[in-house]
C-alpha positions in Angstrom: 162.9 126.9 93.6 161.0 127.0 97.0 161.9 129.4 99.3 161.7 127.8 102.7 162.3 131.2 104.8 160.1 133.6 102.9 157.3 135.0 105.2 153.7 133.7 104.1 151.2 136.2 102.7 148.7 137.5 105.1 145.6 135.6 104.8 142.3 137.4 103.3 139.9 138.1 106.2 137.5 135.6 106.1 133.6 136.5 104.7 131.3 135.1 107.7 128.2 134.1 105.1 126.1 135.0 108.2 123.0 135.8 105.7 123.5 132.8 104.3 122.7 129.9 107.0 120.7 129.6 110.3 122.7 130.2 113.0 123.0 131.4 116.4 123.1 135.3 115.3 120.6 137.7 114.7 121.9 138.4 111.1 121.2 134.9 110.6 117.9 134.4 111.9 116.9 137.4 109.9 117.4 135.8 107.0 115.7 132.8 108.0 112.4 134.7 109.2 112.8 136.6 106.0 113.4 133.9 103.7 110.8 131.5 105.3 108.0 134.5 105.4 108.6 135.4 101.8 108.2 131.6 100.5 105.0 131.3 102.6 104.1 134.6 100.5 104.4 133.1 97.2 102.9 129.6 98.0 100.0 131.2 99.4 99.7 133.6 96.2 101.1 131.3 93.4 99.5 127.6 94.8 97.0 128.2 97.4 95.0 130.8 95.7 95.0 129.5 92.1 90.7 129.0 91.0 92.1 126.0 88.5 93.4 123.1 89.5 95.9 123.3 86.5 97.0 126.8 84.4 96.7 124.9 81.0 100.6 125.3 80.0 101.7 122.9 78.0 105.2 121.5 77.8 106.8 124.1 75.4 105.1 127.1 76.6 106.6 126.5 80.2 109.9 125.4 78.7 110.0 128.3 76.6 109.3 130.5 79.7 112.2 128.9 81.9 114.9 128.8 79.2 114.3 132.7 80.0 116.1 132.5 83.4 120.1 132.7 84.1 120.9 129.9 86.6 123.6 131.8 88.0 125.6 134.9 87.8 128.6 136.2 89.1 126.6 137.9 92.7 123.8 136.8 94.0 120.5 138.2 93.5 117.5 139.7 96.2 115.7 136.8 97.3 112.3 137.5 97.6 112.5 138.9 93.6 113.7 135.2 92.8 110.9 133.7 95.1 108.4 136.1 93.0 109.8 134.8 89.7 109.9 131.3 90.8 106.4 132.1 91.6 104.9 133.2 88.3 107.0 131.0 86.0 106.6 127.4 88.0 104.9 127.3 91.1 101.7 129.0 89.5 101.8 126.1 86.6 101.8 123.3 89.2 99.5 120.7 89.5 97.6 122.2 92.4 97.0 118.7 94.5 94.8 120.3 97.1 92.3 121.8 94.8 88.8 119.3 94.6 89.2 118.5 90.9 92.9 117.7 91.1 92.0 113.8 91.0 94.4 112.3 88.7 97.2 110.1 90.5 97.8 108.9 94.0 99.2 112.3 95.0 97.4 113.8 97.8 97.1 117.0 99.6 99.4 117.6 102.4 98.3 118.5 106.0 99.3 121.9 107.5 100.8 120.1 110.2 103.3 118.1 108.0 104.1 121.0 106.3 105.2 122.9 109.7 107.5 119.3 109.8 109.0 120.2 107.2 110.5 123.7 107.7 111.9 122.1 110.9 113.6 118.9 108.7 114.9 121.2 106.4 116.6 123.5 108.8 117.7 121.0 111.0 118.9 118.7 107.9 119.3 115.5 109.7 121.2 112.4 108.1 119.1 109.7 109.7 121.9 107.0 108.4 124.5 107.1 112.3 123.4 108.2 115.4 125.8 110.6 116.2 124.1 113.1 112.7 120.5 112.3 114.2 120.3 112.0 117.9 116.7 112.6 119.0 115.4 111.5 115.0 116.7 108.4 115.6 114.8 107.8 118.6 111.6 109.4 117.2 111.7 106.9 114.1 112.2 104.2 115.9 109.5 104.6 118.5 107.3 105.7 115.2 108.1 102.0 113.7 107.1 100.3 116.9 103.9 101.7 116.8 103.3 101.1 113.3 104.4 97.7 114.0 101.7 97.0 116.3 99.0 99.2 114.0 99.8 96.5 111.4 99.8 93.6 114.0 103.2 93.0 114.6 104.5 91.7 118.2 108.0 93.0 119.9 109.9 91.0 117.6 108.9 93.4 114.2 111.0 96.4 113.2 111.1 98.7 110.2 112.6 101.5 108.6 111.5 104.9 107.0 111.6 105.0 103.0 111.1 107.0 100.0 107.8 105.2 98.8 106.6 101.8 98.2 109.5 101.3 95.1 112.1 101.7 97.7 109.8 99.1 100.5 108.8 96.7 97.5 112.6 96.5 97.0 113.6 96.1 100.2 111.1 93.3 100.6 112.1 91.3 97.3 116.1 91.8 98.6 115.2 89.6 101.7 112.9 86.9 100.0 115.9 86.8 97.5 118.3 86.7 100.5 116.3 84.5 103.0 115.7 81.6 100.6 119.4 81.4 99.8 120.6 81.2 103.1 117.8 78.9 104.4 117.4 76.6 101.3 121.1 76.9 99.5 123.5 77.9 102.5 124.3 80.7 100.2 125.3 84.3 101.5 124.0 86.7 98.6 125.7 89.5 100.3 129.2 88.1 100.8 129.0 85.5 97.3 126.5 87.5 94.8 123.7 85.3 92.7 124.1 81.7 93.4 123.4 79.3 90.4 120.0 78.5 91.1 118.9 82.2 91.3 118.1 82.0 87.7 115.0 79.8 88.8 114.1 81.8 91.6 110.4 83.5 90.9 108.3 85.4 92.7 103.9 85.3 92.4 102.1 88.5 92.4 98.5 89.0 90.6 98.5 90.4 87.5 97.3 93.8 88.6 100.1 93.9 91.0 102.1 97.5 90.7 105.6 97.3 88.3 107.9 98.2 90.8 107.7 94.3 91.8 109.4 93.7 88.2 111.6 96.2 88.7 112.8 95.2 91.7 113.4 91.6 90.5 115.3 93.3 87.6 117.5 95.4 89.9 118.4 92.7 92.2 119.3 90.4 89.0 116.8 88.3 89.1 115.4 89.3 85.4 111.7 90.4 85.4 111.0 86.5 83.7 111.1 85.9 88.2 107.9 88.0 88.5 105.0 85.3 87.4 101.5 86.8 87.4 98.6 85.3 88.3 95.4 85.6 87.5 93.1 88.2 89.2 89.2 87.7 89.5 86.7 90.1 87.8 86.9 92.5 91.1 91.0 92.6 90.4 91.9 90.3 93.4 93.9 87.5 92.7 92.8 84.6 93.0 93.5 81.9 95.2 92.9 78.9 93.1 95.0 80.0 90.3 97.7 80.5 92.5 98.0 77.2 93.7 97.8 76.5 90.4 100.7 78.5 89.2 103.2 77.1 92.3 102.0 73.3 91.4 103.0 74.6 87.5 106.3 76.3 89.1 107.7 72.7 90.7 106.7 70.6 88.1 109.1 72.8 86.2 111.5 72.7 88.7 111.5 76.1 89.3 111.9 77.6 92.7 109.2 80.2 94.0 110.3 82.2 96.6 108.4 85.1 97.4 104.3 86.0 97.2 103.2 88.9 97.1 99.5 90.4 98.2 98.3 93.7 97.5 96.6 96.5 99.2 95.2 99.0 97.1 96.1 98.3 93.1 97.0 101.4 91.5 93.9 101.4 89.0 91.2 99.9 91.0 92.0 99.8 94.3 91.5 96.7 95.0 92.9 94.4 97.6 93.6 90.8 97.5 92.8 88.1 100.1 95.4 88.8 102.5 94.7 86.1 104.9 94.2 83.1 102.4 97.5 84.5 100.7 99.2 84.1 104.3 98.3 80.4 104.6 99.2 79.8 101.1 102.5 81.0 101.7 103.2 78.9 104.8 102.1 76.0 103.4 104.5 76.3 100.4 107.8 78.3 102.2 107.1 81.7 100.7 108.3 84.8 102.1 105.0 87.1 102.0 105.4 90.6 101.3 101.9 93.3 101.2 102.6 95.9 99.1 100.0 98.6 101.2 101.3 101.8 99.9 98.1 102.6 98.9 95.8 100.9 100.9 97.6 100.8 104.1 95.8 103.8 105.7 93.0 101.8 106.2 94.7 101.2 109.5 93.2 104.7 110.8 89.5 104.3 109.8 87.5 102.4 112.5 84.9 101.3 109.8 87.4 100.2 106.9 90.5 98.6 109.1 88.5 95.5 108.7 89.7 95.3 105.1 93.5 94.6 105.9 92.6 91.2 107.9 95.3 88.8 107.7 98.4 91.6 107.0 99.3 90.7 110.1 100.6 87.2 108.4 103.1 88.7 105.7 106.8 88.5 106.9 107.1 92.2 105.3 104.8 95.0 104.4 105.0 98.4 102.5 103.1 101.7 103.2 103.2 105.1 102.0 102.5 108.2 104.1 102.5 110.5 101.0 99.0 109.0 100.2 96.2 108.5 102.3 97.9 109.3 104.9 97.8 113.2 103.6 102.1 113.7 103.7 104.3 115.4 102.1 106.7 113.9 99.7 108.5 111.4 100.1 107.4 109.5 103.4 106.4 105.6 103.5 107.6 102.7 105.4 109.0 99.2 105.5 107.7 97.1 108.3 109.4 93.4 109.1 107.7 90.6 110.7 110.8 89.3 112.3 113.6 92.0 113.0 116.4 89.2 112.7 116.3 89.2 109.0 117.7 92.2 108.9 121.1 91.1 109.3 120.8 89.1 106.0 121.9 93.2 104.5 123.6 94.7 107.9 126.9 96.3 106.8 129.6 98.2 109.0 131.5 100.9 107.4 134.5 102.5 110.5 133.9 106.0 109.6 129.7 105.7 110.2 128.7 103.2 112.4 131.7 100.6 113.4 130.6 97.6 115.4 131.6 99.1 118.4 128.6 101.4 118.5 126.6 98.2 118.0 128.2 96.4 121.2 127.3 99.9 123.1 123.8 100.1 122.2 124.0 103.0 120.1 121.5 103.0 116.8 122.8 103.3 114.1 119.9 102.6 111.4 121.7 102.7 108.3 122.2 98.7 108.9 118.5 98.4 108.4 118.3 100.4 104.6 119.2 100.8 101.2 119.9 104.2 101.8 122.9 105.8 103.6 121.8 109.7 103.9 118.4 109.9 104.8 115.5 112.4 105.6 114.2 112.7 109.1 111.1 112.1 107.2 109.5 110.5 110.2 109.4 113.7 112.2 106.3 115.5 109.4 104.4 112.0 110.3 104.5 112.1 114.0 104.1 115.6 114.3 100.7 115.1 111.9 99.6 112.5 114.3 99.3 114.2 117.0 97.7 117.4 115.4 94.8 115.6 113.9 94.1 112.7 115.6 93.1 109.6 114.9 89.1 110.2 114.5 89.7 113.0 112.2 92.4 110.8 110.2 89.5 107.8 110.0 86.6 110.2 109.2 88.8 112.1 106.2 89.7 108.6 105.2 86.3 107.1 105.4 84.7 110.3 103.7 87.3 109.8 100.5 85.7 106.6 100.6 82.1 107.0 100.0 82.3 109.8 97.7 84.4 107.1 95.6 81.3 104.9 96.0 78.6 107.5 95.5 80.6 108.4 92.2 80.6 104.7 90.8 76.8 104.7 91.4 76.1 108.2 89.8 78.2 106.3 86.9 76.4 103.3 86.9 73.3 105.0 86.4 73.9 107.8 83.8 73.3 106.5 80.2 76.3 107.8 78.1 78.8 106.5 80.7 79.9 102.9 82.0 81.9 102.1 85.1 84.7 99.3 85.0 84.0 98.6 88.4 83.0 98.9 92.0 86.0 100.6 94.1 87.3 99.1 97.1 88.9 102.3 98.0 88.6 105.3 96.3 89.8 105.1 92.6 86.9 105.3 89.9 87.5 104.0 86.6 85.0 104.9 83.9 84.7 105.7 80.1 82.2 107.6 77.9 80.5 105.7 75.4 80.0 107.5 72.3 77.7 106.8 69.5 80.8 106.3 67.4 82.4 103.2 69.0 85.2 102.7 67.1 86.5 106.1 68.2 86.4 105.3 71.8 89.7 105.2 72.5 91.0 108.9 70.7 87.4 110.7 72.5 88.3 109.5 76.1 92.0 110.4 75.6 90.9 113.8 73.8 88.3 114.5 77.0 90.9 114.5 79.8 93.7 116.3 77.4 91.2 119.2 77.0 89.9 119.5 80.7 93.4 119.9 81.5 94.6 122.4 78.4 91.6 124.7 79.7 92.8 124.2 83.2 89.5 122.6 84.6 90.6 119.2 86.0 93.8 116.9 86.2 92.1 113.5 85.4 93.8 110.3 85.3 93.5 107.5 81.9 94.3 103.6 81.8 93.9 101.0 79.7 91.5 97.7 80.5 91.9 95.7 77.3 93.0 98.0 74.8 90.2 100.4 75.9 91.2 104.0 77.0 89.3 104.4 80.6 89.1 107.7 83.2 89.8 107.5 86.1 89.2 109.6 89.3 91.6 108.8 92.5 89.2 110.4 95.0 92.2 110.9 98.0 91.2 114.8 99.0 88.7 114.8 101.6 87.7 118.0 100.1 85.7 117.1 97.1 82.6 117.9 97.2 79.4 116.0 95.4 79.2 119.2 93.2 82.8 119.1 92.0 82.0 115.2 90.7 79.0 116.6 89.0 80.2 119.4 87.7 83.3 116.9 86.3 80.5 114.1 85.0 78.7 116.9 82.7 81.7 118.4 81.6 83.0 114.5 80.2 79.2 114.3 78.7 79.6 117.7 77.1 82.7 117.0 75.6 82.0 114.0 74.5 79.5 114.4 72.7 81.0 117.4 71.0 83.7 115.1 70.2 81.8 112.6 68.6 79.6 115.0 66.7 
């Protein structure tokens, strides 16, 4: 039975776990400046300093290595031993993306500055979803978007929002086609109804080099990846124009409804980029909401001789652009821009506890109504910080210089017997494949060239497929590859090659 007049036990005096957060003590702030210092330590010593761009581990040495450690015990352990252990077993077996011949994927080096950005989003921790957990971020995003808005060609009325990558913006932009056309065309509210009947004939036109997140969009939002209709691209990778009338005359004769359109900046492989402004007309003429996927390409915004390229993204009603490429960021940072701010009410929600609609009717932002995402990084804060550190003429020449050592590689290529370039880039991917004297093993000696330079450590090179044919490729994003590191990588593939087909 409860005993209602018994005195309560004295309460345990309660542990402060100074050490453990930045606060306003000194205990506190030791730790920090301890903690911080002895992470620089082993980035510096385990990443920075590394001669290879790879160690050569392969998947069971390293997961033999880590199955060593004890996640947790009972107490806690010194720090900066754990930051030296961390150091040997992981960081040191990274991919190190700032070394020259660390040319693989579309993952770039980050700038200083950015990474400066960082320790301050990290210790601040700001939830960019209500205003009231992001004050200042808010703003700073906001006027971030604007600007970007009017990089890309926007007027007053475009907006945007901060996002994870270009899966997250090429989602957000196949949500509002989806959402636009039913409430202009159907008088359907997705939001409030779900699919309506004719969503099943809903499809969306891409070119058939156009990156798989646009599928997977279309499967995520229920329209089946049957919506996504590729068209065909030309020999440079670009769709074409007259094949995608062709596809839309096919698409209504069928009575089928298309939608959407979406132009690309930058394909994953090539690099190339399609017509942007005869895609724009085509998709006024017909209705279509026109997205630019520019994660990759986008940055051409900053280079004074290459900006020339994006002409006619100022027509697309949404775009997608990724800072943690070209534009030399930390991941995750990229961006969706809108055309017209207004249809972002077609996914505006209200939830009491985060931003009720009384914050709307006082003017406070609240910029979870304008993404997919409710906690969010003040991810914003490493870009405009980088901004202003470099500049714009050093972002256009680092830009511009990633660009003609791409080109100068495709000609060394071109012209060297034993090799054969799949094409010219438009930005700076290189695709490529040795030829050896043994065609029909093709495929197994260019697979077997880049899984040895990266078991010896030597480079992180990229492969593809064109036709059923196994093709290098080199993404040439760091501004700090040198002519001598694509030689020295064009006689190693020779070497090896012919080894391998000896």
């Amino acid at each position: 039975m409860l005993e209602t007049n018994a005195k309560p036990a004295s309460a345990p005096e309660a542990k402060s776990f100074e050490g453990y957060f930045l606060a306003a003590s000194e205990e506190s702030q030791t730790a920090y400046r301890e903690a911080i210092a002895a992470a620089t330590e082993v980035a510096i010593a385990a990443f920075a300093n590394r001669a290879q761009p790879y160690s050569g581990a392969s998947p069971w040495q390293l997961a033999a290595e880590l199955g060593k450690t004890e996640i947790w015990g009972d107490s806690g352990q010194f720090l900066p031993e754990i930051l030296q252990n961390i150091g040997e077993s992981t960081i040191a077996h990274s991919a190190i993306v700032s070394h020259p011949r660390c040319i693989a994927h579309l993952h770039c080096p980050p700038l200083i500055p950015a990474l400066a950005a960082e320790v301050l989003i990290t210790a601040t921790n700001q939830s960019m979803d209500s205003w009231d957990q992001s004050p200042a971020a808010t703003l700073v995003e906001q006027q971030l978007i604007g600007w970007l808005c009017g990089e890309f060609g926007y007027d007053a009325a475009g907006d945007g929002i901060f996002t994870s990558g270009g899966t997250q913006s090429n989602f957000m932009g196949m949500l509002l086609a989806r959402d636009r056309y039913a409430k202009q065309h159907l008088n359907w509210s997705i939001q409030q109804q779900g699919l309506p009947p004719e969503s099943a004939h809903f499809r969306i036109l891409c070119s058939d080099a156009a990156h798989f997140t646009i599928r997977q969009a279309c499967a995520h939002l229920g329209l089946g990846e049957r919506a996504v209709v590729p068209v065909q691209s030309d020999t440079n990778y670009c769709i074409s124009p007259t094949a995608l009338e062709e596809k839309i005359r096919k698409l209504k004769q069928q009575n089928l409804l298309p939608i959407a359109l979406v132009g690309t900046v930058g394909t994953t492989d090539f690099g190339s980029i399609d017509p942007l402004g005869l895609l724009g007309e085509i998709a006024r003429l017909h209705g279509l909401w026109f997205h630019v996927d520019a994660a990759y390409g986008g940055a051409l915004v900053m280079s004074d001789r290459h900006c020339h390229k994006l002409a006619g993204i100022e027509t697309a009603d949404s775009i997608a652009v990724d800072f943690h490429k070209l534009f030399y960021q930390p991941i995750s940072c990229g961006a969706f821009l809108l055309k017209d701010q207004g249809n972002f009410e077609l996914m505006k929600l209200h939830a009491d506890y985060l931003n009720p609609e009384t914050n709307e009717a006082e003017g406070i932002p609240d910029l979870v109504t304008k993404s997919v995402q409710t906690t969010r990084r003040f991810d914003a804060l490493k870009l405009w910080i980088s901004l202003q550190a470099v500049g714009r003429k050093a972002f256009g020449e680092m830009i511009d210089i990633t660009l003609e050592r791409a080109t100068e590689t495709a000609q060394a290529i071109a012209h060297t017997a034993r090799l054969e370039l799949a094409n010219y880039p438009s930005l700076n991917a290189v695709v490529f494949r040795y030829l050896p004297q043994n065609t029909q093993r093709s495929n197994a000696i260019n697979g077997q060239i880049r899984t040895t330079l990266l078991q010896r450590g030597e480079a992180v090179l990229a492969q593809t497929r064109i036709a059923g044919e196994t093709y290098l490729k080199f993404t040439l994003l760091n501004p700090r590859t040198q002519r001598s590191d694509i030689e020295y990588l064009l006689h190693k593939i020779q070497q090896l090659g012919a080894e391998l087909d000896r």
